[in-house]
KOLTORLUM-493020 format. One record per residue: y, z, x of N, C-alpha, C, O in turn; residue number from 0. Coordinates in pm, whole numbers. Layout:
<recs>
Y, Z, X, Y, Z, X, Y, Z, X, Y, Z, X, NUM
...
</recs>
This chain:
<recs>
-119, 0, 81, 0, 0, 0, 126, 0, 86, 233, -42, 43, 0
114, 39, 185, 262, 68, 275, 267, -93, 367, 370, -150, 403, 1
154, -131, 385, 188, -290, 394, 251, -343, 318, 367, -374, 344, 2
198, -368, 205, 296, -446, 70, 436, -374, 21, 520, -414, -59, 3
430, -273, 86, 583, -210, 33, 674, -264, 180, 795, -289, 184, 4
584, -271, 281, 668, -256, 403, 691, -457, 374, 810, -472, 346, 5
631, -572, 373, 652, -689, 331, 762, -706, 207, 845, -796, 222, 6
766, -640, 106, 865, -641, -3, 993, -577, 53, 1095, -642, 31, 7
1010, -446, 131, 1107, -407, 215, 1154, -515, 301, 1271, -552, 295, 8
1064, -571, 385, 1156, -698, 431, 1228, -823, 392, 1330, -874, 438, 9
1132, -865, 276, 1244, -916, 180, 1391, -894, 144, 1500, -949, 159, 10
1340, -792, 90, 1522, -730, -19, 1564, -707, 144, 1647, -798, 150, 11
1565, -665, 239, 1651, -619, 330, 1657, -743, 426, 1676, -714, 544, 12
1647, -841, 402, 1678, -956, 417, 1756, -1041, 350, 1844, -1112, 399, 13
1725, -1034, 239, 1821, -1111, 150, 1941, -1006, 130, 2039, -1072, 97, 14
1971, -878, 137, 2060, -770, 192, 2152, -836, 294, 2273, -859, 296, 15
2083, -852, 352, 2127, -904, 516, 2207, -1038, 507, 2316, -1047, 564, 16
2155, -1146, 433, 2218, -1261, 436, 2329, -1253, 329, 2425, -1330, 323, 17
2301, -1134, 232, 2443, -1155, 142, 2557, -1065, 217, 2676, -1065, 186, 18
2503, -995, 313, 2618, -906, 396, 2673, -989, 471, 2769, -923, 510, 19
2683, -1111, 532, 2641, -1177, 629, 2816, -1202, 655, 2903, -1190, 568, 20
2841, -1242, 815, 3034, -1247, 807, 3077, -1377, 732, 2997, -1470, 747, 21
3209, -1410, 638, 3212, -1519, 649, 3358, -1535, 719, 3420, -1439, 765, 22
3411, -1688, 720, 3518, -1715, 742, 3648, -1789, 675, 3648, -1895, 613, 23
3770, -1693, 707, 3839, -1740, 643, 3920, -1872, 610, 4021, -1865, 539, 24
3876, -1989, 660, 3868, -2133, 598, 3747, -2157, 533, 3765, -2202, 420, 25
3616, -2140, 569, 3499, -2176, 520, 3490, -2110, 458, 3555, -2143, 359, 26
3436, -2006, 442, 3357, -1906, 381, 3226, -1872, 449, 3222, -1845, 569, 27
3119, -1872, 371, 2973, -1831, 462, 2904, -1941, 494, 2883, -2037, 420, 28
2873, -1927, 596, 2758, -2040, 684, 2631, -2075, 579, 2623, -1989, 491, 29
2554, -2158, 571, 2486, -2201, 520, 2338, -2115, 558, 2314, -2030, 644, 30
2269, -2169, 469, 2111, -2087, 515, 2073, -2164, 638, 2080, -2101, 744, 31
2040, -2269, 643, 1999, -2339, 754, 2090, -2292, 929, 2035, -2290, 1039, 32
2226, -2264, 902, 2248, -2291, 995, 2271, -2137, 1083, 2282, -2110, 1202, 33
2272, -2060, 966, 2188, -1881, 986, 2087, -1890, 1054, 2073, -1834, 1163, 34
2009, -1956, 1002, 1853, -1943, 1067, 1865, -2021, 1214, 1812, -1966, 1311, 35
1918, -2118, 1227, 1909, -2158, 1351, 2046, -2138, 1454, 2108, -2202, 1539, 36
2049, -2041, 1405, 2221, -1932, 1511, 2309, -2038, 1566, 2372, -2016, 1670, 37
2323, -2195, 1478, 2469, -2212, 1518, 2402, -2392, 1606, 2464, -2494, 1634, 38
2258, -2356, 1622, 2209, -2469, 1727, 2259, -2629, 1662, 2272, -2730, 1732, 39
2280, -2623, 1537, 2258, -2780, 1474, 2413, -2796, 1442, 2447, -2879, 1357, 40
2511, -2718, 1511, 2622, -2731, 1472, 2700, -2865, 1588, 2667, -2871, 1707, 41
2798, -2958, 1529, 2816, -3042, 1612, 2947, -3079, 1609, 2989, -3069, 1494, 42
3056, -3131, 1709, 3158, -3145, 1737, 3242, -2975, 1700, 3210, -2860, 1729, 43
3324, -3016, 1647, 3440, -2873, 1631, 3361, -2775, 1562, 3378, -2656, 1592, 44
3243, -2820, 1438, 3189, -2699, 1375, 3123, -2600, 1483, 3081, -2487, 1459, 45
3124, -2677, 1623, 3086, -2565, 1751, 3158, -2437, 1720, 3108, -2324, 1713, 46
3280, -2471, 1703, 3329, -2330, 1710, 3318, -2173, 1592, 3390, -2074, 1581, 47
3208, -2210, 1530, 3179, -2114, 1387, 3040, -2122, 1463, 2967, -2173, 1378, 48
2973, -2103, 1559, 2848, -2103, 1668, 2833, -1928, 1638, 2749, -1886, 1559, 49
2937, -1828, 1721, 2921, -1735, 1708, 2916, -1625, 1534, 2860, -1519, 1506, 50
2988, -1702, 1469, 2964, -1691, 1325, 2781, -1658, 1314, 2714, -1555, 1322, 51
2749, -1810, 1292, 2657, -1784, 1306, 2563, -1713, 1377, 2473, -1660, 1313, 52
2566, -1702, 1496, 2481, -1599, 1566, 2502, -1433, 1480, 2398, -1371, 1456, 53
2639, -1370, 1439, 2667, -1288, 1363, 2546, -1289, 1255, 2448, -1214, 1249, 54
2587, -1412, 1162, 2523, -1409, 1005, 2324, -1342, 1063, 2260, -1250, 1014, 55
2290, -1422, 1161, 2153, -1430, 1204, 2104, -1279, 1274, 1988, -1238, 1277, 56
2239, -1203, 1336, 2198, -1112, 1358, 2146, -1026, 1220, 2030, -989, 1201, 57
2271, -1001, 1120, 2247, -976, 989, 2157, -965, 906, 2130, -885, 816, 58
2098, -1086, 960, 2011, -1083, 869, 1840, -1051, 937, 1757, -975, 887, 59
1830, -1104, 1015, 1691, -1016, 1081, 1721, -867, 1103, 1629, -786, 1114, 60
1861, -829, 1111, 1835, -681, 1113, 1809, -583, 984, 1762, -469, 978, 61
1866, -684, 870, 1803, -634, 742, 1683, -659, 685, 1657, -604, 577, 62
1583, -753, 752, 1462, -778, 750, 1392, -676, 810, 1302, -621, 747, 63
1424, -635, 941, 1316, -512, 1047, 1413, -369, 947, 1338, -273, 928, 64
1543, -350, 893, 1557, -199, 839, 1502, -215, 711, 1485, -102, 665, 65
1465, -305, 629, 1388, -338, 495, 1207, -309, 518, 1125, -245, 453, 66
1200, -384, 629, 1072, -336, 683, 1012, -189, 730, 891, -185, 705, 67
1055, -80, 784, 1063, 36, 833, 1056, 95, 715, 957, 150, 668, 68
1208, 82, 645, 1220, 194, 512, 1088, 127, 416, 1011, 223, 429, 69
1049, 76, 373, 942, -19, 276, 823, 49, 366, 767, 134, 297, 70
776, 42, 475, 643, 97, 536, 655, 238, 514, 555, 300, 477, 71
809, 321, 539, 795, 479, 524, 746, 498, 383, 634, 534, 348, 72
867, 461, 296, 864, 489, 162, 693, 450, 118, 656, 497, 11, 73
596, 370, 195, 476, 363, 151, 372, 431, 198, 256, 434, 158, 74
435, 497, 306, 339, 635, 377, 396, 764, 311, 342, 873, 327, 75
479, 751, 257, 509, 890, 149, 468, 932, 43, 463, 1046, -3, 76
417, 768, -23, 347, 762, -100, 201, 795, -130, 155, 849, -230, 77
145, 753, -30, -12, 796, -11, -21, 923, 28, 58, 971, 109, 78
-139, 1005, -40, -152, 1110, -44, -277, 1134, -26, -368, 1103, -102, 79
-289, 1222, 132, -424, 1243, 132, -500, 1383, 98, -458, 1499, 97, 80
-623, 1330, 71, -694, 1424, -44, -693, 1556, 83, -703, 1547, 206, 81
-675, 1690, -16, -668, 1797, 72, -824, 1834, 132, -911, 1786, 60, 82
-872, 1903, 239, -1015, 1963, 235, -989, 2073, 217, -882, 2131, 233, 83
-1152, 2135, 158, -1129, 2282, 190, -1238, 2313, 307, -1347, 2261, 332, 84
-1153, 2437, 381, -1302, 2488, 470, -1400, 2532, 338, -1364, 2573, 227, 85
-1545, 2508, 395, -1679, 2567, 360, -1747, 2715, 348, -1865, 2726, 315, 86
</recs>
């Protein structure tokens, strides 16, 4: 269970991540594609929104691995193991 919570945690704290993501004030927010690839497919002047992107990309894998962590805890809190008794 703390797998599938810790996989669903990376989700939402991913998609967390990309709606937190910086934008700029002529553009607005970088595209999905160009998040994911930190800026590489950018060409002539859009060079210069490069570090943008590297930003948005940090963003968002870091809300993927803190979505992941909290989602694996919250699923080891959950499980409950059976008590023993001594004999």
């Amino acid at each position: 269970m703390s797998k599938l919570l810790a996989v669903i945690g990376a989700a939402v704290g991913g998609a967390i991540g990309f709606w937190m993501r910086p934008s700029n004030v002529f553009l607005g927010k970088l595209d999905f594609m160009t998040t994911l690839t930190r800026g590489s497919n950018l060409k002539g002047l859009d060079e210069l929104l490069k570090s943008q992107a590297e930003a948005s990309s940090n963003m968002l894998i870091g809300g993927v691995v803190i979505g992941a962590i909290i989602g694996f805890l919250i699923g080891k809190a959950l499980i409950k193991k059976p008590k023993t008794t001594p004999s």
